[in-house]
LUMLOVO-8323 format. One record per residue (C-alpha): residue number from 1; x, y, z; residue in three letters. Coordinates in steps of 0.2 Angstrom, whole numbers. Layout:
+-----+-------+-------+-------+------+
| seq |     X |     Y |     Z | type |
+-----+-------+-------+-------+------+
| NUM |     X |     Y |     Z |  ALA |
...
+-----+-------+-------+-------+------+
***
This chain:
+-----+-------+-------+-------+------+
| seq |     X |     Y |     Z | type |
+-----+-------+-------+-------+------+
|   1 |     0 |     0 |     0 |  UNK |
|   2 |     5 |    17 |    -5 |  UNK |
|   3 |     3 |    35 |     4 |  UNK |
|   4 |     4 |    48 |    -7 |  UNK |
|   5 |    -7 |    67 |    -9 |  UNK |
|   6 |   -17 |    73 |     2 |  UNK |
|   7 |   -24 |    68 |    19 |  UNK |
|   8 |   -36 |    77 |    30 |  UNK |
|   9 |   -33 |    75 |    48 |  UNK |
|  10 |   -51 |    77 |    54 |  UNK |
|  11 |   -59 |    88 |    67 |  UNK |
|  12 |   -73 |    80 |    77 |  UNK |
|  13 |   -88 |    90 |    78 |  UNK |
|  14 |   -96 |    93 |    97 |  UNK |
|  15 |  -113 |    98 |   101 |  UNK |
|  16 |  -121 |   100 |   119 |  UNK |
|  17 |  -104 |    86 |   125 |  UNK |
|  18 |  -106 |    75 |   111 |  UNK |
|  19 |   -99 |    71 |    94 |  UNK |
|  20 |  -111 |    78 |    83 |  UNK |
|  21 |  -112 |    62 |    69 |  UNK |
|  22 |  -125 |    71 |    59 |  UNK |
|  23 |  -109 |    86 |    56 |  UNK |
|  24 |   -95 |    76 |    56 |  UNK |
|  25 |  -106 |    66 |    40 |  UNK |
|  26 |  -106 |    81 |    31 |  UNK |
|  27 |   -87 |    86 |    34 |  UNK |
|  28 |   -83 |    68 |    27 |  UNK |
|  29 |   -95 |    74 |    12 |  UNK |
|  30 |   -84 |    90 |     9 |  UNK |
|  31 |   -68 |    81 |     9 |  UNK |
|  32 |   -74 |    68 |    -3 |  UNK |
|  33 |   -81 |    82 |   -14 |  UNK |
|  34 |   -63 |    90 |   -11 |  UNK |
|  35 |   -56 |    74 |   -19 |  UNK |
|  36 |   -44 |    70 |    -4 |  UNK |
|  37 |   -33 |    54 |    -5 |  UNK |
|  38 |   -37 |    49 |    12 |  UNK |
|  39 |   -46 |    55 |    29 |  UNK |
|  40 |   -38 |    53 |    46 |  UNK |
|  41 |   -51 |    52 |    63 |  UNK |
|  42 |   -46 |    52 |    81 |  UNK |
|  43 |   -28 |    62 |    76 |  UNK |
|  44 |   -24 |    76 |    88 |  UNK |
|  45 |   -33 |    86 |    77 |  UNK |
|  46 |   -49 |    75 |    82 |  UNK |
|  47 |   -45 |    78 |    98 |  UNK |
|  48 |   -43 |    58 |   102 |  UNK |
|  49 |   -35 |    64 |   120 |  UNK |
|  50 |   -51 |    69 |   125 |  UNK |
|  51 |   -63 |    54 |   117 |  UNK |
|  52 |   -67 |    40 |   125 |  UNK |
|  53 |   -62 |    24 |   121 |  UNK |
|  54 |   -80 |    20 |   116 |  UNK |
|  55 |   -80 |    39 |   106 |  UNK |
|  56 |   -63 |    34 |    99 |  UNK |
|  57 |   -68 |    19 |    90 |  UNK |
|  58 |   -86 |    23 |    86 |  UNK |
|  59 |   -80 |    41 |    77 |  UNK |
|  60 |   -70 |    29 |    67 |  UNK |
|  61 |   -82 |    16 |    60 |  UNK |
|  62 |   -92 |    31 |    58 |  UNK |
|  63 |   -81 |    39 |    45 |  UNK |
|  64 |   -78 |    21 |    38 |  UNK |
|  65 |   -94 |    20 |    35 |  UNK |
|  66 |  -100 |    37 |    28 |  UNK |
|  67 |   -83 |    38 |    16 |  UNK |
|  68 |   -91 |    21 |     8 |  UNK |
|  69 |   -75 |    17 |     1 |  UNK |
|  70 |   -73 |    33 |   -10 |  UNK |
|  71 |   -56 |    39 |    -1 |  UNK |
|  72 |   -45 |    30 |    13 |  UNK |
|  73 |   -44 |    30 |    30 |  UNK |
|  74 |   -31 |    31 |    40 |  UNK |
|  75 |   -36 |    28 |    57 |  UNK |
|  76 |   -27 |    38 |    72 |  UNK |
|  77 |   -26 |    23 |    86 |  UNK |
|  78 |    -8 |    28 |    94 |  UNK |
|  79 |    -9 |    28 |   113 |  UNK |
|  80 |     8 |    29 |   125 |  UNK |
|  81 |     2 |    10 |   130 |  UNK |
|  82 |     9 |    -1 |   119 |  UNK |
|  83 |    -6 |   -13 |   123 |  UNK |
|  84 |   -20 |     0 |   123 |  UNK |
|  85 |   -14 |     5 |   104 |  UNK |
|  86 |   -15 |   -14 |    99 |  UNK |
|  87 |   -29 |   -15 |   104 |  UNK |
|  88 |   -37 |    -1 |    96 |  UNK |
|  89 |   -28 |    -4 |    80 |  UNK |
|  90 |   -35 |   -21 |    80 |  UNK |
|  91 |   -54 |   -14 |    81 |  UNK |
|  92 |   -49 |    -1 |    68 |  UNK |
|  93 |   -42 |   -14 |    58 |  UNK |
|  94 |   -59 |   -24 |    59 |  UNK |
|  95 |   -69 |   -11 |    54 |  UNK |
|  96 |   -61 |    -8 |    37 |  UNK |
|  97 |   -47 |     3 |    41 |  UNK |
|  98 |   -35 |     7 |    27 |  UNK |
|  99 |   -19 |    10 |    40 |  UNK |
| 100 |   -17 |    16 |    55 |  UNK |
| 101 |    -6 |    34 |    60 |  UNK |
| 102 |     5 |    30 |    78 |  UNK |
| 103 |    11 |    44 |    86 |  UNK |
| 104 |    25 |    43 |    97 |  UNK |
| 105 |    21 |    35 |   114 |  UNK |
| 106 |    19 |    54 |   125 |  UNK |
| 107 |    23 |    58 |   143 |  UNK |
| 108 |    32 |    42 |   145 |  UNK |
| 109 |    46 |    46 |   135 |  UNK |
| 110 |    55 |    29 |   130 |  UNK |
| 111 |    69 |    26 |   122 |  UNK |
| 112 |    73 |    23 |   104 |  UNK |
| 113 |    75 |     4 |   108 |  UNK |
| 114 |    58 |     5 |   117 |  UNK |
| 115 |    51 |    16 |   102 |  UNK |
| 116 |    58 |     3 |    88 |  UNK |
| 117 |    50 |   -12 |   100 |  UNK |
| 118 |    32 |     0 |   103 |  UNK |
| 119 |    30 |     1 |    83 |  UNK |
| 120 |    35 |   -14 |    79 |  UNK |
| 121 |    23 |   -24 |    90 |  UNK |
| 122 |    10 |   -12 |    83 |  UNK |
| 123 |    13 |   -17 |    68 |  UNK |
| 124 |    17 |   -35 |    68 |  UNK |
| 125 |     0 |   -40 |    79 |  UNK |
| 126 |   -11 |   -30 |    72 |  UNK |
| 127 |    -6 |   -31 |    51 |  UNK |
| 128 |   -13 |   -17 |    48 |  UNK |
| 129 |    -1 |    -5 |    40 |  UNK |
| 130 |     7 |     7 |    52 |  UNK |
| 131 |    11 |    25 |    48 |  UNK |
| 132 |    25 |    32 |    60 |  UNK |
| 133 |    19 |    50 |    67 |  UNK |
| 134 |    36 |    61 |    73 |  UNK |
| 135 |    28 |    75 |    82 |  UNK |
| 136 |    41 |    82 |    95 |  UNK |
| 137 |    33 |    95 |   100 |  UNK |
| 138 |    20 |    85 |   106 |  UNK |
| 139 |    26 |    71 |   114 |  UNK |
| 140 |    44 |    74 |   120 |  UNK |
| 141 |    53 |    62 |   110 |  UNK |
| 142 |    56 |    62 |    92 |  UNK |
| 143 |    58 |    47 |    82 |  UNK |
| 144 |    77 |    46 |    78 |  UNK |
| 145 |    82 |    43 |    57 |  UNK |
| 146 |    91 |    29 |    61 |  UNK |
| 147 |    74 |    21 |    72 |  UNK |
| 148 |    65 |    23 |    56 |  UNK |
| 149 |    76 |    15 |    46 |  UNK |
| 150 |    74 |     2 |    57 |  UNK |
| 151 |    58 |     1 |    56 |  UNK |
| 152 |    57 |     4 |    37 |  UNK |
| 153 |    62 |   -15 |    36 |  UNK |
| 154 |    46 |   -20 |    42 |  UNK |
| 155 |    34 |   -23 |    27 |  UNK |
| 156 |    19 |   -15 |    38 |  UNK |
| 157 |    29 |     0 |    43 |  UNK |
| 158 |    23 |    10 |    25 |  UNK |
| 159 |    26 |    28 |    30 |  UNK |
| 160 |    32 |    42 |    43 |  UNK |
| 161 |    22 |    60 |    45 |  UNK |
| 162 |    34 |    73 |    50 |  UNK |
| 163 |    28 |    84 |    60 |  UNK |
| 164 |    47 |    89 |    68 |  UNK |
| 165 |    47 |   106 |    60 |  UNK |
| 166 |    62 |   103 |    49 |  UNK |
| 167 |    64 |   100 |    30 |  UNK |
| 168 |    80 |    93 |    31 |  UNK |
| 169 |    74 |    77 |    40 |  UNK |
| 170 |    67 |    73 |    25 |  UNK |
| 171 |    83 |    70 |    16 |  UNK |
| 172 |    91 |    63 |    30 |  UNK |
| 173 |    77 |    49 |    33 |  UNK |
| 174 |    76 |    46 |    13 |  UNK |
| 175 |    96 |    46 |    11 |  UNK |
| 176 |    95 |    30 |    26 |  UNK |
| 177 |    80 |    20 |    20 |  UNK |
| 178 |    65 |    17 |     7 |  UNK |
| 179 |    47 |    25 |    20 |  UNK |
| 180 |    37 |    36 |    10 |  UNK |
| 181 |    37 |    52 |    20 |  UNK |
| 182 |    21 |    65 |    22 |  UNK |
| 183 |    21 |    82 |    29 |  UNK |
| 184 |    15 |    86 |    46 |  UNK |
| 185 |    14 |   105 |    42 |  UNK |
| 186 |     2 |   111 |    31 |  UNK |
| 187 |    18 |   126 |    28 |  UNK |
| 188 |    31 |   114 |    24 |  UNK |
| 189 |    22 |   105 |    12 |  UNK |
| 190 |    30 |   111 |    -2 |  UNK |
| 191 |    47 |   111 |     3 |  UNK |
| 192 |    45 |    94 |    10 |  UNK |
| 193 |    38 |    88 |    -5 |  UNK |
| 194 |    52 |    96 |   -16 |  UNK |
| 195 |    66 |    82 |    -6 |  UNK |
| 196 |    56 |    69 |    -7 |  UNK |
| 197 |    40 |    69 |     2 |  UNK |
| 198 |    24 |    64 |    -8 |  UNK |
| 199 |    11 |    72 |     4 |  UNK |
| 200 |     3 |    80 |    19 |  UNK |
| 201 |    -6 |    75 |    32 |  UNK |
| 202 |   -16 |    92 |    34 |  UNK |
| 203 |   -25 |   103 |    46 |  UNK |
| 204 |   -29 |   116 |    33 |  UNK |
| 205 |   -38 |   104 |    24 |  UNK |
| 206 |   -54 |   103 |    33 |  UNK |
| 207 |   -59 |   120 |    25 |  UNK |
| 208 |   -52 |   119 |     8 |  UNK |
| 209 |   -50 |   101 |     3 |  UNK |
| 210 |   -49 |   107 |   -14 |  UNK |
| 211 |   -38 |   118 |   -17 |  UNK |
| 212 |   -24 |   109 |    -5 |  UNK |
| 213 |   -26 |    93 |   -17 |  UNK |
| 214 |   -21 |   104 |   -30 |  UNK |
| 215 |    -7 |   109 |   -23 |  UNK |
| 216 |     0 |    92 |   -20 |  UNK |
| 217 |    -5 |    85 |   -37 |  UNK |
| 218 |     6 |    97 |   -44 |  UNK |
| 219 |    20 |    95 |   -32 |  UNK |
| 220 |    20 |    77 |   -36 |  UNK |
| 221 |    18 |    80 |   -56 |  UNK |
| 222 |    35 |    91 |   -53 |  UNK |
| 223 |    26 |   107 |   -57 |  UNK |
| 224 |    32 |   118 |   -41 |  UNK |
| 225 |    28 |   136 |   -49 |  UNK |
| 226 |    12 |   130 |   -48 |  UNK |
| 227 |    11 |   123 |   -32 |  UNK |
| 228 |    21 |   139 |   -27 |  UNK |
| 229 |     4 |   148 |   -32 |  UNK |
| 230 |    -7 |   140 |   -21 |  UNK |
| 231 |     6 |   137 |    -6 |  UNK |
| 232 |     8 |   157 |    -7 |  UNK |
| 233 |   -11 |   160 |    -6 |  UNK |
| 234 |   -13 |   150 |     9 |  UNK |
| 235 |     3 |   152 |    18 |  UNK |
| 236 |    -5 |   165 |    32 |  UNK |
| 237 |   -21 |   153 |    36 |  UNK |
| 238 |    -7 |   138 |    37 |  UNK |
| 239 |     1 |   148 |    48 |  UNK |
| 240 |   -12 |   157 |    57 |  UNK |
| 241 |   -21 |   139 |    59 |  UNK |
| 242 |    -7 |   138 |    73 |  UNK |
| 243 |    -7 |   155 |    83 |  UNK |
| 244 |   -16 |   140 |    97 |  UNK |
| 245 |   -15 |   124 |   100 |  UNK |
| 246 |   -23 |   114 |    87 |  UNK |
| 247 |   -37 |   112 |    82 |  UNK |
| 248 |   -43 |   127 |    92 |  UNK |
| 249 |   -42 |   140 |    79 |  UNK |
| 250 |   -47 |   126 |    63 |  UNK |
| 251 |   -61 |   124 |    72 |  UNK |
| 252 |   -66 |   142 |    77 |  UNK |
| 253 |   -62 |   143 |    57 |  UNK |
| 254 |   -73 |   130 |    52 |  UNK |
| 255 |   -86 |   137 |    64 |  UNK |
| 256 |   -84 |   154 |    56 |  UNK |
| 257 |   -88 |   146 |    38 |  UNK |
| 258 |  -104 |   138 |    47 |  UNK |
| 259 |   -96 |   121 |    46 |  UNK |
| 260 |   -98 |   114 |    65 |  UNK |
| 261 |  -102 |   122 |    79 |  UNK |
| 262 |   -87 |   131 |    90 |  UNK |
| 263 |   -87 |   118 |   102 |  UNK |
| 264 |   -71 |   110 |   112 |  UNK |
| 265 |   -68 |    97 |   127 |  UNK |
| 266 |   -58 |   104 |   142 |  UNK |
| 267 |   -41 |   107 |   142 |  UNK |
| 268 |   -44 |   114 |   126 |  UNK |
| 269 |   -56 |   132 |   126 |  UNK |
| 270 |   -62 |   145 |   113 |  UNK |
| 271 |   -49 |   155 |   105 |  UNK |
| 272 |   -43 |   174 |   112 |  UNK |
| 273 |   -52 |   187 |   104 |  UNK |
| 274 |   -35 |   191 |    97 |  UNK |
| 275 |   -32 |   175 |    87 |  UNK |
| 276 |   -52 |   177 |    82 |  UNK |
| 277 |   -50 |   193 |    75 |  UNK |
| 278 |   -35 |   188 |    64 |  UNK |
| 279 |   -45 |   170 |    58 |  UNK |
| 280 |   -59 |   181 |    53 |  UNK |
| 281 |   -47 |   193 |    44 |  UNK |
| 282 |   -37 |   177 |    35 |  UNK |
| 283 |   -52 |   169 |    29 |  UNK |
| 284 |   -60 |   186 |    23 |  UNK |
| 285 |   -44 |   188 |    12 |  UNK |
| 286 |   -46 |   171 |     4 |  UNK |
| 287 |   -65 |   174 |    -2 |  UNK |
+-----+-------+-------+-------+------+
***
């Protein structure tokens, strides 16, 4: 299995406490209509932290089910317990899961012999394929090049998002082993894509499916000026997507648009008027 072009990593829609299913049917509907590769639930960006279990796995089979086969899914199962992502990776797997995104184990903080063992297991229990997420800044522990590398040998280890902040990792995980590498930046798409990364995993995504496939067709067809365009165009929401924690201001974005309802699960609160002010002002500027 291959992963290439664009990837949405999906908000879940609250309403009155609950996952709003009727919403989060119609977001799947956009991104299809968007012509997105593939769609990740229960990422950070879906808030997985803050579903439970039973939320976890049902926003999953829900977004199975009402993408009917028309796109992917990668399903977002990672947990810091090696046993509790097995096991969700197992259910996603029986559900009709495509692949599954792991992040790195958080809080815990193993080492890159503990990582290597963590994804490993992950991905030779379950046989789903494994995408290795490397998001730092997150959990406190990057996935070394030469921990991918090692886990590039196994069959069911198919890709790695980067999400570490840097282009060069790119080249240095590419010049070590054969993993296809996605983006974790919607802003460093196109300069990850231009050494040898065929994709993103995106945030932006879940308000303008369109126009971010576009921009990754063309970076993969080689046509850069092109892409160049449409990176340019959207380089302040990419950015300003991040002025909080995500997915705070995509979905004070989204809700802006009349997409979802503004609605969050503590820790994570509405956006300062600040940041609200300068969404409102970015998305005017795109109209």
């Amino acid at each position: 299995m291959m992963i290439t072009g664009l990837y949405t990593a999906l908000i879940t829609p609250f309403s009155n406490g609950r996952v709003d299913y009727g919403r989060l049917k119609e977001i799947v509907e956009h991104q299809i209509a968007g012509g997105v590769d593939g769609i990740l639930p229960t990422g950070t960006t879906g808030e997985s932290p803050t579903l439970s279990v039973e939320e976890h796995l049902e926003v999953i089979e829900k977004v199975i089910e009402f993408a009917n086969g028309r796109c992917r899914i990668m399903a977002g199962t990672g947990a810091n317990s090696t046993e509790e992502a097995v096991k969700l990776t197992a259910c996603a797997k029986k559900m009709g899961a495509d692949c599954s995104l792991q992040v790195t184990p958080y809080y815990n903080k193993p080492t890159q012999e503990g990582l290597y063992r963590h994804f490993s297991k992950i991905a030779d229990d379950c046989g789903l394929p494994v995408v290795l997420y490397n998001v730092p800044g997150r959990t406190g522990t990057a996935i070394a090049a030469d921990t991918v590398a090692r886990l590039a040998a196994n069959p069911n280890v198919i890709a790695l998002k980067e999400a570490g902040g840097s282009v060069e990792r790119v080249s240095e995980v590419l010049n070590l082993c054969d993993i296809t590498v996605m983006s974790g930046d919607d802003s460093l798409t196109l300069p990850m894509m231009s050494v040898g990364a065929k994709g993103v995993i995106s945030v932006a995504s879940n308000l303008f499916p369109a126009e971010l496939k576009k921009m990754v067709d063309l970076c993969n067809a080689g046509n850069f000026a092109e892409g160049l365009k449409i990176h340019r165009k959207f380089y302040k929401l990419f950015k300003n997507l991040f002025l909080e924690s995500n997915p705070i201001p995509v979905k004070a974005a989204m809700a802006m648009l009349g997409m979802i309802e503004e609605e969050y699960r503590l820790p994570l609160c509405p956006v300062s008027d600040k940041t609200r002010a300068v969404l409102k002002a970015t998305l005017d500027e795109l109209k």
